[in-house]
Structure formats: C-alpha cells, structure tokens
C-alpha positions as CSV (number, residue, x, y, z in Angstrom):
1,X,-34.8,-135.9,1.0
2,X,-37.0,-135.9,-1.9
3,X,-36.3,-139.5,-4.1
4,X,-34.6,-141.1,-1.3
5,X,-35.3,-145.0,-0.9
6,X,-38.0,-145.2,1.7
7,X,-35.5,-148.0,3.7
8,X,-33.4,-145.1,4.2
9,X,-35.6,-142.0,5.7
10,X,-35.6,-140.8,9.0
11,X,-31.5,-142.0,9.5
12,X,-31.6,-141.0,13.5
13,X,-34.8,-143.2,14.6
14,X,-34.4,-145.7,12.0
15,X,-30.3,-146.6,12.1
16,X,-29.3,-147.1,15.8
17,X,-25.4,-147.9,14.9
18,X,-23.2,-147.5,12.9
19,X,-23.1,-150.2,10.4
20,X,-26.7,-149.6,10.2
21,X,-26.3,-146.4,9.3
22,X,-23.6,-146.4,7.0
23,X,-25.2,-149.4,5.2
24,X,-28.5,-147.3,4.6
25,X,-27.1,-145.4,2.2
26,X,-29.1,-142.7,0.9
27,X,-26.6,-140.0,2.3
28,X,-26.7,-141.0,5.9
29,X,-24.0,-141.3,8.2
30,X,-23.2,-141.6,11.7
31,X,-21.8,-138.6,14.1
32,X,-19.5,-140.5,16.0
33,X,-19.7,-138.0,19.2
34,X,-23.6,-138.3,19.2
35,X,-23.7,-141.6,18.7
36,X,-26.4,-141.5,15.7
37,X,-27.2,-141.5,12.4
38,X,-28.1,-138.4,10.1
39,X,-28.6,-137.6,6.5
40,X,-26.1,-135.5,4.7
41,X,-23.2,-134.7,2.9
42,X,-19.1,-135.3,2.4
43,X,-19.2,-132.2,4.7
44,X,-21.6,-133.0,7.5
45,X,-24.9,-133.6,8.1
46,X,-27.8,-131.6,6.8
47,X,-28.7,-128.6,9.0
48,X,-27.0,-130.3,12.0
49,X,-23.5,-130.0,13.3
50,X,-21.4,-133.1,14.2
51,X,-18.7,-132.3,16.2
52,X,-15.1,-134.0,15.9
53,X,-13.8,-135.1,19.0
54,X,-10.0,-136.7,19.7
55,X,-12.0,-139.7,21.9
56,X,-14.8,-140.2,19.4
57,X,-13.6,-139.2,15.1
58,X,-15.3,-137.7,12.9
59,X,-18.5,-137.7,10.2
60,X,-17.6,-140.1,7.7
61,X,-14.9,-141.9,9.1
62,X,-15.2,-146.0,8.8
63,X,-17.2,-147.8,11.6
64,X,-14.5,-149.7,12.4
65,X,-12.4,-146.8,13.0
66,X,-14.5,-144.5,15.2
67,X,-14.4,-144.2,19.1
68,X,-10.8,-145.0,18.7
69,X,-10.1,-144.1,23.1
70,X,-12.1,-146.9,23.8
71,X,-11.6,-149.5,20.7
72,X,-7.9,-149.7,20.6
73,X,-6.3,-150.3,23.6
74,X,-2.7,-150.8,22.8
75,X,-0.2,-148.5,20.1
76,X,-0.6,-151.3,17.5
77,X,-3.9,-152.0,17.5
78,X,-4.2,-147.6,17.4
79,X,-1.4,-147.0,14.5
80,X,-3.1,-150.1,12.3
81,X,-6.3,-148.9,12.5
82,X,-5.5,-145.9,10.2
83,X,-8.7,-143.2,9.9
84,X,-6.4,-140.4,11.5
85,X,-6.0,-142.9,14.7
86,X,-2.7,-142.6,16.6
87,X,-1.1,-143.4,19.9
88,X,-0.5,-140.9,22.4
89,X,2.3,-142.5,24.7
90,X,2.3,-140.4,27.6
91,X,-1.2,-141.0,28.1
92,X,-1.1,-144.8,27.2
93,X,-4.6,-143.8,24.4
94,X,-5.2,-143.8,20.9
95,X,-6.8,-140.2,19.7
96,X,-8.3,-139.3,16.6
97,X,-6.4,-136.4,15.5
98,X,-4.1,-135.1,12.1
99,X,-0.3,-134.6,12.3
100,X,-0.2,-131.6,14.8
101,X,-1.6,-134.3,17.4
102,X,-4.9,-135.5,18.9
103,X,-8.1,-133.1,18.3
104,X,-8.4,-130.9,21.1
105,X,-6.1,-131.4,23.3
106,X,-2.2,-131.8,23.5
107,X,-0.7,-135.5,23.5
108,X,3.0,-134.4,25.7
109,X,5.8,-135.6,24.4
C-alpha cells in the first residue's frame, strides 16, 4: 500500500512464517489456516478472506498461539497458552474456539 516500508511489500512471497510476518509490520499478518502472510487490517486481510478454523486460530492471533491442535499437546500446555485456546477432553486436543466451544465443531462433554 502506498507509503509502506519497502522491507515490508509483497507480505505472501516475502514473509514465509509467522514471526516473519508479524515482525514486518506495515499491516501484515499471517492467516493461520493458509499458512501465509497478507497485508491488512484488525479485521482481515485486504481483499482476501482468512478463514478461522478450531485446529488452526485466527488473523491476528500471537504466533505462539496459533495451530493450537498441533502445538499443545496436553490440557495445560492448551489452557496456558491463552489466544481463545482450550482443551477439549473427550477428544484429548486443544481447539481454538470462544465460550460456546471449539470453532466449528462440537467438543462433547
């Protein structure tokens, strides 16, 4: 966008994780569920749509909260990590969710 540093255009080809990405500045972020990097807003990227997923977060979330399925493998290690990360017992996971549960599907009690 127009007066961006030059260290910090073309986020996707440019910032290949995501405390590359997030350090950039600039308005760039990473899409968790994509797996790159893209310029935008507190709302979402800019002209592009990044999808929240229970296994993967959400735009904006913290680098080291994101992917939360596959980076905390135990209820501890999921409640402490905070970023809407909790522990689903009855299927042994930590899920990205809000206090109705995990995003998109049901954790059974």
């Amino acid at each position: 966008t127009w007066g961006m540093s030059c260290d910090a255009i073309n986020p996707t080809s440019n910032f290949p994780n995501c405390t590359a990405c997030s350090d950039s500045g600039g308005g760039n972020d990473w899409c968790p569920s994509e797996g790159k990097c893209f310029y935008g807003d507190n709302d979402g990227p800019l002209n592009h749509t990044c999808i929240a997923s229970d296994t993967n977060g959400t735009w904006g979330m913290s680098c080291d909260v994101i992917n939360p399925t596959s980076n905390f493998p135990n209820c501890t290690a999921c409640s402490d990590s905070g970023g809407g990360n909790d522990w689903c017992p009855s299927e042994g996971k930590c899920f990205y969710g809000d206090n109705d549960g995990p995003l998109n599907h049901t954790c059974i009690a």
